[in-house]
N, C-alpha and C positions, 0 to 999 in steps of 0.2 A: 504493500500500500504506500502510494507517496502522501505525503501529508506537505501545504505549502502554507507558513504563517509568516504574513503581512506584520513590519514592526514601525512605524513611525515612531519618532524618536522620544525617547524616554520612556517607549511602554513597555520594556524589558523583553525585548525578543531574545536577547540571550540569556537573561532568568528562565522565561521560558524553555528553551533548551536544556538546558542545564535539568531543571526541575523535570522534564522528559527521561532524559538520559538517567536521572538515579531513580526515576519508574522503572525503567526498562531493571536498572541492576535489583531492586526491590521483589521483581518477578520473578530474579533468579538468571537471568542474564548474565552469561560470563562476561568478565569485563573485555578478554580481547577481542568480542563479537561486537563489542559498539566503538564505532567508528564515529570520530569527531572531527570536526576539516573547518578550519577559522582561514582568515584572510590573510592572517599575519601571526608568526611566532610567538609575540607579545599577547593576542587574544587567545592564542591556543595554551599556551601556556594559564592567564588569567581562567580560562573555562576547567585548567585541571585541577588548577588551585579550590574552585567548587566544590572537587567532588571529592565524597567521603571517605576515598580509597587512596593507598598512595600511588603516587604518580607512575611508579614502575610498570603497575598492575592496567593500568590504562595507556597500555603500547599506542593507540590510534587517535589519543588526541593532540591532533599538528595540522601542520598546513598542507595542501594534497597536495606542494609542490616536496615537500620532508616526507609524505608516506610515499613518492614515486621513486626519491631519493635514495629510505631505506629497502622497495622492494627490489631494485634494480642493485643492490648490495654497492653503490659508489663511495668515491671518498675524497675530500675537499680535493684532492689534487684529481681527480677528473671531470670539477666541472668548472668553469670559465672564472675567474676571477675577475674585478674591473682591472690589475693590473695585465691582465692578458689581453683586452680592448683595446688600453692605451698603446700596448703592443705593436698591434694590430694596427692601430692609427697613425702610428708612426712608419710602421713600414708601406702603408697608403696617401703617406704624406697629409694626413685629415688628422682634426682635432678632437681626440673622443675623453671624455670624463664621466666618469660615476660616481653616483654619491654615494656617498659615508657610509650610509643607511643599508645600503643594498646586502650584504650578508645577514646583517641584524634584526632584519625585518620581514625580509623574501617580499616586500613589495614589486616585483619586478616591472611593475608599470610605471615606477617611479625611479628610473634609475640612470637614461642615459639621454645626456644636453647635446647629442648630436643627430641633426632630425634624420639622417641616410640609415643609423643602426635602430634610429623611432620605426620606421618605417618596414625595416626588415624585423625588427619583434611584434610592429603590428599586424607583416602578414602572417606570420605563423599562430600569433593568437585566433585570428582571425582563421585560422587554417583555408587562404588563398594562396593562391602565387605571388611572388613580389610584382609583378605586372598586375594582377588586377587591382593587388593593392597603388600602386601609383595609376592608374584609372579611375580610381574611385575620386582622385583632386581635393584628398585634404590636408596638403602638403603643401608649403608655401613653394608657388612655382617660380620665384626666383631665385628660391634657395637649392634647391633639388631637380638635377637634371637628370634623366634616362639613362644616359650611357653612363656616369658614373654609380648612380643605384644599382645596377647590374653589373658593373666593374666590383664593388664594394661588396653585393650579396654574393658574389663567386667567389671572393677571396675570400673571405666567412667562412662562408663551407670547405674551403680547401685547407685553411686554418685548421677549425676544431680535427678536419679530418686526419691531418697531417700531425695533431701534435694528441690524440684521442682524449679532446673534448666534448664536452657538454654544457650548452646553455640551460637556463630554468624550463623553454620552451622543450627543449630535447628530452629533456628525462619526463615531461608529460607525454611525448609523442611515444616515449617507448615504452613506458608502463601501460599504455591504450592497446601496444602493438603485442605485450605480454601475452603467454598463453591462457596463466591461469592470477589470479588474485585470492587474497586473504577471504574466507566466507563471514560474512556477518549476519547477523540478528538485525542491528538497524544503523541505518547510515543519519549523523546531521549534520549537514552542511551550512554554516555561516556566511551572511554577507552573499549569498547566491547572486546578488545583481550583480557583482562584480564578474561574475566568472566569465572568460571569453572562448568563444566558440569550438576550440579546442579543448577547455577545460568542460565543457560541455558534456564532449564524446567521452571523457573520463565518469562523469556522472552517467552518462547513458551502460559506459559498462558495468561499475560500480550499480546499477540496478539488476546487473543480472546474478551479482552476488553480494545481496541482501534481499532482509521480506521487506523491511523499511524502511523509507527513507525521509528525512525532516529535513526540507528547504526553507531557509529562513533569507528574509532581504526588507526591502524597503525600495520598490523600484524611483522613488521621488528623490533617494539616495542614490542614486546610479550616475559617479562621477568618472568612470573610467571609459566611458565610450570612446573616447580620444586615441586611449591605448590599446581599443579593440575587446572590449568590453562589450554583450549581449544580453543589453536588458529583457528583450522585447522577448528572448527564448523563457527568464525569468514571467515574464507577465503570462505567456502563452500556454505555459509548459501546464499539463491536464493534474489537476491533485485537488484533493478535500481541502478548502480556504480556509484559512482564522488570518482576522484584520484585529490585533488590537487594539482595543480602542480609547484608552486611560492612561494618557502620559503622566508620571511622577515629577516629571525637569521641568518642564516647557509652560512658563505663566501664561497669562489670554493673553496680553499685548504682543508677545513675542510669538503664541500660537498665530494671531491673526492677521501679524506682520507675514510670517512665512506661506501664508495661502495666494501672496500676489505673486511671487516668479513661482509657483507649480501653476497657478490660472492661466498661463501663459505659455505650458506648452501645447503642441498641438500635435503631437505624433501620441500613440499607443500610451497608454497609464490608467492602472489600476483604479479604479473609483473607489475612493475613501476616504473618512473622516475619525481625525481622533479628539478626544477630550483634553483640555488642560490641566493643568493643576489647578488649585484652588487658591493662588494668588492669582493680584490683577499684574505685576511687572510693570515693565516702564520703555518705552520705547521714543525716541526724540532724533532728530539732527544735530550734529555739532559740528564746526568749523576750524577746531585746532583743540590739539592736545587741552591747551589752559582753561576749558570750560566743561572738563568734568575733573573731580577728587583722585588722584589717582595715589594719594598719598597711604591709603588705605583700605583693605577690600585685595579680592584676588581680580585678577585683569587677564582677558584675552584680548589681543591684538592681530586680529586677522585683515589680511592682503591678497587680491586675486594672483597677481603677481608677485615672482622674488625680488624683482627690481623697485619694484614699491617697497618692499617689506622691507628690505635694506635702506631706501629711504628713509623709512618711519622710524628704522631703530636710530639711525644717526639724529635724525630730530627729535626723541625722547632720552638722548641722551647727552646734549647740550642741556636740555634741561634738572640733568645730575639725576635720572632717577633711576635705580638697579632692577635687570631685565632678564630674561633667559629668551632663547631659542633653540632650534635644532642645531643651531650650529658652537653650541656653550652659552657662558654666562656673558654677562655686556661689559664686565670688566679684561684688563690684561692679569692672568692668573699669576703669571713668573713674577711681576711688580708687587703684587696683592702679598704671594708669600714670601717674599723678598726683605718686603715692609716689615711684616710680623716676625719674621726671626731676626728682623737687624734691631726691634723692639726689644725681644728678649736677650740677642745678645749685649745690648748695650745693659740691659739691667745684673747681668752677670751668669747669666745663662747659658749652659754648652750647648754648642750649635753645631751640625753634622756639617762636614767637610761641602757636601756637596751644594748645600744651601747659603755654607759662607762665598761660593764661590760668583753667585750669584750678586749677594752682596758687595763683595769685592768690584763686581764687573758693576753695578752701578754708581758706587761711590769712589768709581776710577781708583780701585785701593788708597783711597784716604778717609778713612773710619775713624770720625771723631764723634764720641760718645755722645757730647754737648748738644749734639744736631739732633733732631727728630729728625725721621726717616724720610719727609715729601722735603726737608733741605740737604741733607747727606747726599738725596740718590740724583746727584749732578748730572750724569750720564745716561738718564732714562727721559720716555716720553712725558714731556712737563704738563700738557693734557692730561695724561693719563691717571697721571699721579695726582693732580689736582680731583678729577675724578673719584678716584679711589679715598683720597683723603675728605671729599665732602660727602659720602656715601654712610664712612664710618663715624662721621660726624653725627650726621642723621638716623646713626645707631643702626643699621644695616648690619644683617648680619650676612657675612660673603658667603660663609661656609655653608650656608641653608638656601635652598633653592626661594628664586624671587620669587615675588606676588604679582608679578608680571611676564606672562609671557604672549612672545610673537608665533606669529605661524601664517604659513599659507595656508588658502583654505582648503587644497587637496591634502596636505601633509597631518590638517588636525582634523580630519572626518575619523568619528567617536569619539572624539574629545570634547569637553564643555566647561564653563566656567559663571560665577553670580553675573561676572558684570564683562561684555564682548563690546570691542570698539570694532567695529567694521568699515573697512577704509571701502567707499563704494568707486573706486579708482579702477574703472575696468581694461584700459590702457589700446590703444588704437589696434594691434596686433591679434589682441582675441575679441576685437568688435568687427575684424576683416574676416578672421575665418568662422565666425556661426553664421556668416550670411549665407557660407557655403552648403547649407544644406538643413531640415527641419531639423535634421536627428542632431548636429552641433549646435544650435538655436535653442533646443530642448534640453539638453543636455546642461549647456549654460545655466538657463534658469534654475535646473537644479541644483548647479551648484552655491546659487544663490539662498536658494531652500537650504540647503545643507549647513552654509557659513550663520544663515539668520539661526537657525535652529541649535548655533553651539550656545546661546546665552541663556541660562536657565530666566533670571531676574529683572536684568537690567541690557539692551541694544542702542547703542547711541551710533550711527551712522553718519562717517566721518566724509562730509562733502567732499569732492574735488575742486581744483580752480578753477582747468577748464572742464567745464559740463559738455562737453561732446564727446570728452573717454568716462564719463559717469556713468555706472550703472543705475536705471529709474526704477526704483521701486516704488 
């Protein structure tokens, strides 16, 4: 039996599962007969932490890209690294990077700033040819030409072939191509909107070993169409429905903000309605950082774009106030502990070799006790230090994660916070490519749904200068 439950945000689609899955072991279901499949390491992990059992004993809850991983018996060294890309780029004379993220997470839709390797991971998601995929035109065409796409996908495959690789995409294709798979009792699957049309065929065999299966998603959340992502198989796909419909997070003002980009798209989407919480929230416009509190309260600061988001942190940070991102904290770390053990050593405190060394290199080795540490360290960024010196002023404490943090809004989808500043900076570049088609126009809107939907309490939505890269809500 498949079973498919609808989860708008905050109505605990993955409680639900969770509360599923220790039915199934309560009936006497061996634990390695249920199989658990999240979108990311971090959830799959989070959903084992749930259950009652310890972790050992629940072999199958991971991401299907880690169960394809361990049935195919591989090992980090056979499958592609970002340093084997850069590689790779280098010997194609092109410039490829991967982020940080990409082992720690298995987001693979989030991984590579070069639109020629976008385009070859979104034809295999997609399971087309790289030809139909640059047919399809959603590729900036004056960044991406033919003969090199097909220069670039050939050497790819002669690469992994040549040095016996494997992408994330690969080891889905070949667990699909497996003879036989693990049998289960019942299959759940997280996040089902995301999954692309290859991951699909994984699901469609994965039905032929188990009796059931639990699809869960939120198709209004379906932010990865870009990277070949198939919502429309989630909306379609034949199963007994539950919509829940009793958000816990999401006040009425921020429920009723989020129902104008879902009204707006016009391709395929589930009809549904959820309830709010039982505050009213607060939703407003604002014009610059200075006209809301950020002094106190936890803060998300969401950005459609990375080149905004870098923007904002530079201007929230003239303003001296300490932040977090993906990418670390908003101070310099080596100045920060530099500081505090040239504190302790001045007070008479042993200090390990390799911290004095540091000290040293700031204070051009002339270590005079009489100094506090933002006049001693002559040889460091005078910014910075001022920085760091009115942070700990204002009783900051550096060692404790901020109350502030930034994010793109693909990067914090399932994240949420009381109070979300939303920059509506939609930026010229992804107001050129939704025109290119419903399904990127659609898609957008959603992710507008998505970003409005991370504030539990409080959305204040931060104008643009020019209003022709604003998104209108």
């Amino acid at each position: 039996m498949i079973y498919k439950i609808y989860g708008p945000p905050g109505t605990g689609k993955t409680y639900t599962l969770i509360e599923k899955a220790k039915e199934y072991l309560d009936l006497g279901t061996p634990p390695h007969k249920i199989g658990y499949f999240a979108f990311t390491r971090k959830a799959a992990k989070e959903a084992l932490s749930r259950m009652p059992l310890e972790p050992k004993k629940l072999v199958y809850f991971q991401t299907l890209h880690s169960f394809a991983y361990h049935q195919l018996s591989l090992n980090d060294t056979d499958i592609m690294q970002p340093y084997h890309y850069e590689d790779l780029g280098k010997q194609l004379n092109i410039k490829v990077k991967y982020h940080d993220k990409y082992n720690d997470e298995e987001i693979h839709y989030l991984t590579c700033d070069n639109e020629y390797f976008q385009l070859i991971g979104r034809a295999i998601n997609r399971d087309i040819t790289i030809r139909e995929e640059f047919d399809r035109g959603e590729h900036d065409k004056k960044n991406v030409k033919w003969s090199i796409l097909k220069h670039i996908d050939a050497n790819f495959k002669e690469y992994k072939t040549a040095n016996k690789l494997n992408d994330f995409n690969d080891i889905i294709k070949r667990i699909i191509e497996k003879d036989k798979l693990p049998q289960f009792e019942v299959v759940f699957i997280d996040e089902a909107q995301d999954l692309s049309p290859l991951q699909w065929k994984l699901y469609d065999k994965l039905k032929e070993y188990t009796n059931d299966i639990y699809l869960a998603g939120d198709d209004d959340q379906a932010i990865f169409g870009w990277a070949g992502a198939d919502v429309d198989r989630f909306i379609t796909e034949p199963a007994e429905e539950t919509v829940l419909e009793q958000s816990q997070r999401i006040a009425r003002q921020i429920q009723e903000e989020s129902i104008k980009p879902i009204e707006n798209i016009r391709g395929l989407r589930k009809q549904k309605e959820y309830l709010p919480k039982d505050e009213e929230g607060h939703v407003s416009y604002i014009s610059n950082f200075g006209q809301v509190d950020l002094s106190k309260g936890k803060w998300l600061i969401l950005a459609r774009t990375s080149s905004k988001l870098i923007e904002l942190m530079k201007e929230l940070k003239k303003e001296n106030y300490y932040f977090q991102s993906n990418k670390g904290r908003s101070y310099n770390r080596k100045i920060y502990k530099a500081a505090i053990n040239y504190t302790l050593f001045c007070k008479g405190e042993e200090i390990a070799e390799k911290y004095l060394k540091d000290i040293h290199e700031f204070t051009e080795n002339k270590i005079d006790k009489s100094k506090p540490w933002y006049e001693a360290f002559t040889n460091a960024n005078q910014k910075e230090i001022n920085y760091i010196r009115i942070l700990l002023e204002k009783g900051e404490d550096l060692d404790s994660d901020a109350r502030i943090w930034f994010s793109t809004i693909h990067t914090i989808k399932g994240g949420e916070s009381d109070n979300v500043i939303l920059s509506l900076h939609q930026g010229s570049k992804v107001q050129k490519s939704i025109k290119r088609s419903i399904e990127k126009s659609d898609e957008e809107n959603r992710v507008w749904y998505v970003a409005i939907t991370r504030a539990k309490y409080n959305l204040y939505k931060l104008k643009t200068k020019d209003k022709r890269k604003e998104y209108i809500i």
